[in-house]
C-alpha positions in Angstrom: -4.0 -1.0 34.7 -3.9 2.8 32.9 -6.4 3.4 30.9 -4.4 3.9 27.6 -6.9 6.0 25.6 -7.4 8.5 28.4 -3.3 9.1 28.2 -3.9 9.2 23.8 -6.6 12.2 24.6 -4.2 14.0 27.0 -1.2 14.0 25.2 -0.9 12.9 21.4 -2.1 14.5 18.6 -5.8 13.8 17.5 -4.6 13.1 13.9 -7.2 9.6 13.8 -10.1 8.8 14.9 -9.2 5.1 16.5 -10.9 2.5 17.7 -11.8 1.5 21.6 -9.3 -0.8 21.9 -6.0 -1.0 22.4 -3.8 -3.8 21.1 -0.9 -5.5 23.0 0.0 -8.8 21.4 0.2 -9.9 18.3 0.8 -13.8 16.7 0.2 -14.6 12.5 -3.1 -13.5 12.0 -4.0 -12.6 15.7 -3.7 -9.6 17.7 -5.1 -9.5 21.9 -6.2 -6.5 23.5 -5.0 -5.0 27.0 -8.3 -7.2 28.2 -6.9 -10.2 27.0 -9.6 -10.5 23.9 -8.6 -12.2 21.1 -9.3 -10.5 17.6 -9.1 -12.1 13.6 -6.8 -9.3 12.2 -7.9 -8.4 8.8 -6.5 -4.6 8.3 -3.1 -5.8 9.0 -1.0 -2.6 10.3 -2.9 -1.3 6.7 -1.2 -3.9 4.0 2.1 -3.8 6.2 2.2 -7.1 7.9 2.5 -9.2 4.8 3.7 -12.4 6.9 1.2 -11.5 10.2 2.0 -10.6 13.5 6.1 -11.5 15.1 6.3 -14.2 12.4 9.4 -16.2 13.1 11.6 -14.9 9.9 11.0 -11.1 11.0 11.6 -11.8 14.4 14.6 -13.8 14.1 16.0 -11.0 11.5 15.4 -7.9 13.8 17.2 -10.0 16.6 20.2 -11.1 15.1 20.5 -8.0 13.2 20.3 -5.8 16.4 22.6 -7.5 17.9 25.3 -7.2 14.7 25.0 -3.6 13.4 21.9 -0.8 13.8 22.5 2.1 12.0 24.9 3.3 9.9 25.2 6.8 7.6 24.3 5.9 3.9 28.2 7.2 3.4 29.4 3.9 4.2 28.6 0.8 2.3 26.3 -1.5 4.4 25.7 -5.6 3.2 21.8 -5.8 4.2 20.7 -2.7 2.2 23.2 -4.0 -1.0 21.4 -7.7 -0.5 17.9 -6.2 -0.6 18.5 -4.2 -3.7 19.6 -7.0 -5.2 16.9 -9.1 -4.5 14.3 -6.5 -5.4 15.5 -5.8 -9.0 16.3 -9.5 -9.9 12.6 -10.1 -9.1 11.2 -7.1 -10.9 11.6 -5.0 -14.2 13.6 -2.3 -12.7 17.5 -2.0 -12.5 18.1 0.8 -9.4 16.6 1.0 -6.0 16.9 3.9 -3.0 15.5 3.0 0.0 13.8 5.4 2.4 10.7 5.3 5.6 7.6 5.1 4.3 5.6 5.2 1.4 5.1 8.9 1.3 9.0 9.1 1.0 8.8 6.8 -1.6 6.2 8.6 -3.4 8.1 12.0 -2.8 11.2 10.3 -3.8 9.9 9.4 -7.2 8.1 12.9 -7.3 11.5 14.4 -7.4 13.2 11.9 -10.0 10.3 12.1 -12.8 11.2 16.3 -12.7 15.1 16.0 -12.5 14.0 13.6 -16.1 11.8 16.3 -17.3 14.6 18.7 -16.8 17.0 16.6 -18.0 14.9 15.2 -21.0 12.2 17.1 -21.3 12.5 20.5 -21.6 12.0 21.4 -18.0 8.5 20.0 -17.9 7.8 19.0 -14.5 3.9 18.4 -14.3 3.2 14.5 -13.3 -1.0 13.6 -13.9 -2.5 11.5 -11.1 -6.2 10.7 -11.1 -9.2 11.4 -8.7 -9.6 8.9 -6.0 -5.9 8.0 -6.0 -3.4 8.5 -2.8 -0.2 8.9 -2.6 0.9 10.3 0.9 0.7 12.8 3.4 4.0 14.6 2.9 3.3 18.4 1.0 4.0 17.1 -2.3 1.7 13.9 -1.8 -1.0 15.5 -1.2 -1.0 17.9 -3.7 -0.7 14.4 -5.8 -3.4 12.9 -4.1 -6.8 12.8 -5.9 -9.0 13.1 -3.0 -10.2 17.0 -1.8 -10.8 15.9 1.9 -7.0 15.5 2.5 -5.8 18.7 0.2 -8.1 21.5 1.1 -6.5 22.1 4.8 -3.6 22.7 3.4 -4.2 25.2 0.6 -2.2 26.6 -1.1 -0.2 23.3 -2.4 2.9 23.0 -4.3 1.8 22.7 -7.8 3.0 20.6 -11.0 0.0 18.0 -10.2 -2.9 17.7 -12.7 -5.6 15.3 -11.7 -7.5 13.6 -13.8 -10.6 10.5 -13.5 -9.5 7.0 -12.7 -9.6 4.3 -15.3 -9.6 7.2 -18.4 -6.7 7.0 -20.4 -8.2 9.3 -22.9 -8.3 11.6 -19.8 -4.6 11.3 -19.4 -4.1 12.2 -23.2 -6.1 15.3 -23.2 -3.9 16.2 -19.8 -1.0 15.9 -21.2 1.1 18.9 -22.4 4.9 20.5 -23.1 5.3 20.4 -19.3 4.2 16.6 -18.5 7.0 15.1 -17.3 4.9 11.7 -15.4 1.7 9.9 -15.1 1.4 8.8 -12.0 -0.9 6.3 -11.2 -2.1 2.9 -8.8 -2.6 -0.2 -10.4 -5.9 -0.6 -7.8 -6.4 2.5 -5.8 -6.3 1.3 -2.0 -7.2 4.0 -0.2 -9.4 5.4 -2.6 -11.7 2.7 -1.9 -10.4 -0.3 -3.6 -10.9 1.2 -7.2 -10.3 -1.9 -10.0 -9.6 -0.4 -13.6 -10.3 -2.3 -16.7 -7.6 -4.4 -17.2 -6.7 -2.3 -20.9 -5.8 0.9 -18.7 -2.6 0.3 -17.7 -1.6 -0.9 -21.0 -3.1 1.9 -22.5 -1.2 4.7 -20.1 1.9 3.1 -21.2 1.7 2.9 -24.7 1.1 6.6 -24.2 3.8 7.7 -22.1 6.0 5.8 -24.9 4.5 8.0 -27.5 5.2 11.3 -25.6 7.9 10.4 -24.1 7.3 10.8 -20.3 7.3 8.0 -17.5 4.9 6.1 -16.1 5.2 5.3 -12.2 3.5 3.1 -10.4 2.5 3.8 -7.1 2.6 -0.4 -5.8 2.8 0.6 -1.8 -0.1 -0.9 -1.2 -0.7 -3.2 -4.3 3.6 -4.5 -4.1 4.8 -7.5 -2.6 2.2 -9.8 -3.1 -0.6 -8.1 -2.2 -2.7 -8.7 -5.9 -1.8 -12.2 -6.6 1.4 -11.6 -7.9 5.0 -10.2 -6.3 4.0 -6.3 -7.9 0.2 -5.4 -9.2 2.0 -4.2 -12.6 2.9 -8.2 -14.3 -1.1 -8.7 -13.9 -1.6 -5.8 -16.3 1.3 -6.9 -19.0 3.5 -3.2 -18.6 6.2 -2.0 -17.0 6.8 1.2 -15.1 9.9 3.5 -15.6 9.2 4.1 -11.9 7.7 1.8 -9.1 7.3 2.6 -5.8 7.1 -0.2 -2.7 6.3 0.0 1.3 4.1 -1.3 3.7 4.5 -5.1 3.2 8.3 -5.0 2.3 9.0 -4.4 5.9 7.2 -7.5 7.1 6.4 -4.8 10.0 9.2 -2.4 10.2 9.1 1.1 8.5 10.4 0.7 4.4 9.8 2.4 1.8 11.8 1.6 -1.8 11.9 4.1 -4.8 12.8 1.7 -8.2 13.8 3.1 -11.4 14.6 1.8 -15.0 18.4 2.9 -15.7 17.2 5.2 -18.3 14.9 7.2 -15.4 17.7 6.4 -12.7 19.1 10.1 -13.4 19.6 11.1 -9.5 23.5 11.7 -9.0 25.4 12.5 -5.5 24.1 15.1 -3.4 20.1 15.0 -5.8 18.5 12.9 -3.3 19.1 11.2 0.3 18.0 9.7 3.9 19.1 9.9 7.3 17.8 6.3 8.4 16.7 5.1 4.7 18.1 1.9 4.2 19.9 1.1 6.9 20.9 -2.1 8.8 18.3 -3.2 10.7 15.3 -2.7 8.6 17.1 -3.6 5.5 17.9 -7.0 6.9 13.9 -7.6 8.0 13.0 -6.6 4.7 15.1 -9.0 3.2 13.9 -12.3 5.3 10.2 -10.6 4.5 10.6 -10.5 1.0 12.9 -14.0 0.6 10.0 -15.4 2.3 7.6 -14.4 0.3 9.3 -15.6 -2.7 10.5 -18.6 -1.5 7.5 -19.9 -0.8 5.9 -18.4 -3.6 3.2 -16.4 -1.2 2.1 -14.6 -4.2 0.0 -17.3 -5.8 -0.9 -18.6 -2.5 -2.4 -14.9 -2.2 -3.9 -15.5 -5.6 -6.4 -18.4 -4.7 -6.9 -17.1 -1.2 -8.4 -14.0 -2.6 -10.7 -16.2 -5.2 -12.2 -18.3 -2.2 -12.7 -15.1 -0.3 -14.5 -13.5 -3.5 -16.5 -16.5 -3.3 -17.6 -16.5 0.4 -18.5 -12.8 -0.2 -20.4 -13.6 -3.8 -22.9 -15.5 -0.9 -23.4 -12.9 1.6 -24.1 -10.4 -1.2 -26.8 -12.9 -2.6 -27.9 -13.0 1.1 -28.0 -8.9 2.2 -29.8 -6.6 -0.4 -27.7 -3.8 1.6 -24.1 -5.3 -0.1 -23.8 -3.6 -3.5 -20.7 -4.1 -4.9 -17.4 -6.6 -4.8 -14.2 -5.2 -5.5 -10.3 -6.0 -5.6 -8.1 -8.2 -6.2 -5.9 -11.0 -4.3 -6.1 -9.7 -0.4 -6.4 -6.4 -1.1 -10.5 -6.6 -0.9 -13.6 -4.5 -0.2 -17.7 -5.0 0.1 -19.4 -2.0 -1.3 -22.7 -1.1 0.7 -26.0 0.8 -0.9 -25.6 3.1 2.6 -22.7 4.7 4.6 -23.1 2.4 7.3 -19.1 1.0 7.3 -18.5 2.7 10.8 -21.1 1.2 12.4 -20.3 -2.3 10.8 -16.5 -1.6 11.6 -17.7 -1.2 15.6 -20.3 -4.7 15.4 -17.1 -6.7 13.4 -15.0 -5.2 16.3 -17.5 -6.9 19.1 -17.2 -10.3 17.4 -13.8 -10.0 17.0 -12.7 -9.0 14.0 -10.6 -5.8 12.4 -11.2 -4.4 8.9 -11.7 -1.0 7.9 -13.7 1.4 6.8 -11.9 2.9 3.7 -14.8 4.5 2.6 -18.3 5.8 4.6 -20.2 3.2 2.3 -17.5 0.5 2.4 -15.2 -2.2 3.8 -11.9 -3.0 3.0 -10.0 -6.3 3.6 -6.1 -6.4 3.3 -5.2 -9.4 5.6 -1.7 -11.1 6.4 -0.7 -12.9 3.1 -0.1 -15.6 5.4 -3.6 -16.7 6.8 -5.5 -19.9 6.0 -9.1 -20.7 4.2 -10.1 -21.5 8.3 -9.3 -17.6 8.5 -11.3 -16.6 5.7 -14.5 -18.7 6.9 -13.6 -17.6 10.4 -14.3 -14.0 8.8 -17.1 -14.4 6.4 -19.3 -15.9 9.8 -18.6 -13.2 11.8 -19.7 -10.7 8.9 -23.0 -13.6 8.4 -23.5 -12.4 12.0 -23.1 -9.0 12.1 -25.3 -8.3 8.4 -28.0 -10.5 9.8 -28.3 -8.8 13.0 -28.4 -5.5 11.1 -31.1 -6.9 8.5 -33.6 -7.9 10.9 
């Protein structure tokens, strides 16, 4: 057997700091390790595998549509790509979609469409506010409109146009704003930010602003779309709607997709503005479709919503249990236990002994983003193996 993370040291990039284990199989909400020991998967590829590990709609989707057509260029029309769109802005408030890779390419995607508006409709004003904590990618441009030092200072100087402002502050965002504001720009919960829950006025607030000024409001829903909050996209649980939304990670069901919406009236790219070698095409189109028909059909959303109450509740009783848990947050499956220490790593590596993944999203807590697709028996699967661990750490 080769020891796998000997051959990661010797020849990839240290870009992570991973875990001692390396995965090999994967079914629903269960992933096996090159030992053969079975783990409860609770990070989920990080949000992306909305419908678990090799569920049977993915699979059969990637199959059939290998064997039909791969790849083409986006200068030919292609029927999965057109069928996706479709189904994405009949079940949304946008009208236009462009599909790309990855969040990031998403995100820099609707970077670029909120300045062609501002210099369109605005003037030439091309600054977009974002807010501390948030994040929106790794590209250049992403970072720069990241809130969160740690991942911008290596790579000073950044492209400017990004103002940053607190979390949860509309009156932040006003005071922000200027003659060159083209965008807020912000996450209905910020994920990797630490699972960061604004009052539930913000949003509304933000938008009634932007329609005051003027400028658009995009939603970053990457990690917060397709079900992961309770509903299909975070924004219908806050009563607005974005002039930009942007989708990933669980719209793939797996496979690498990101989506760039638009309302008509910010839909101002034309030929030649904007584009994507392997955006959109064939293969992962046609996944992302039987992920997202799925999901709908079987309307996963509000099975995610009373999931996510009964895990609130079997967390409400560990924190009544361990003084050391401070703090509940999230929504849905998109969840995370606040501790009074940093002490996430070393409750990441006991979880990881009992069999269980989650994540440390910050040094002081853990996050929870699940398959949409698992079962109470999961969740109380879960909560005893954290019983476990916290009680072996509080004695």
């Amino acid at each position: 057997m080769k020891n796998w993370q000997e051959l990661e040291q010797k020849f990839y990039m240290r870009i992570i700091k991973r875990l001692p284990v390396t995965l090999v199989r994967g079914q629903g909400a269960r992933v096996w390790d090159s030992k053969g020991k079975e783990y409860l998967d609770f990070v989920a590829g990080s949000a992306v595998n909305s419908l678990g590990h090799c569920h049977p709609v993915v699979v059969k989707a990637l199959t059939e549509q290998a064997k039909t057509l791969i790849h083409t260029s986006n200068l030919f029309y292609t029927v999965p790509q057109l069928q996706l769109a479709k189904l994405l802005v009949e079940n949304s408030c946008l009208d236009r979609v462009f599909f790309c890779n990855s969040g990031a390419e998403a995100n820099e995607g609707a970077i670029k469409l909120a300045r062609r508006y501002g210099k369109l409709h605005l003037g030439g004003a091309y600054e977009i506010i974002t807010t501390h904590g948030s994040f929106h990618g790794r590209t250049l441009a992403t970072v720069a409109a990241t809130g969160q030092d740690k991942h911008q200072q290596p790579y000073i100087p950044l492209p400017d146009g990004f103002v940053q402002v607190d979390y949860d502050d509309s009156e932040a965002i006003k005071a922000a704003t200027s003659n060159r504001t083209c965008a807020v720009m912000v996450e209905p919960i910020q994920g990797e930010g630490g699972v960061n829950v604004p009052d539930d006025k913000y949003l509304k607030q933000v938008r009634v602003w932007c329609d005051e000024k003027g400028i658009l409001l995009i939603l970053d829903e990457i990690q917060t779309g397709i079900g992961r909050l309770g509903s299909l996209f975070g924004y219908e649980q806050y009563g607005v709607e974005p002039d930009i939304l942007t989708a990933a990670k669980g719209l793939g069901g797996g496979v690498p997709i990101g989506a760039l919406l638009a309302k008509e009236r910010a839909s101002v790219f034309v030929p030649g503005d904007h584009g994507s070698t392997f955006g959109g095409n064939p293969l992962i189109c046609a996944t992302g479709m039987a992920t997202l028909k799925f999901i709908i059909d079987n309307d996963i959303p509000n099975r995610v919503k009373e999931l996510g109450k009964y895990f609130i509740t079997g967390m409400e009783k560990l924190k009544a249990k361990f003084n050391f848990i401070a703090e509940i947050r999230g929504r849905g499956l998109l969840l995370a236990l606040g501790f009074t220490d940093d002490i996430a790593e070393e409750l990441v590596l006991a979880c990881l002994k009992e069999g269980l993944l989650v994540n440390p999203v910050k040094p002081n807590a853990l996050r929870f983003m699940p398959p949409l697709i698992i079962t109470e028996k999961d969740v109380d699967e879960a909560l005893g193996i954290l019983d476990i661990v916290f009680s072996r750490r509080s004695q």
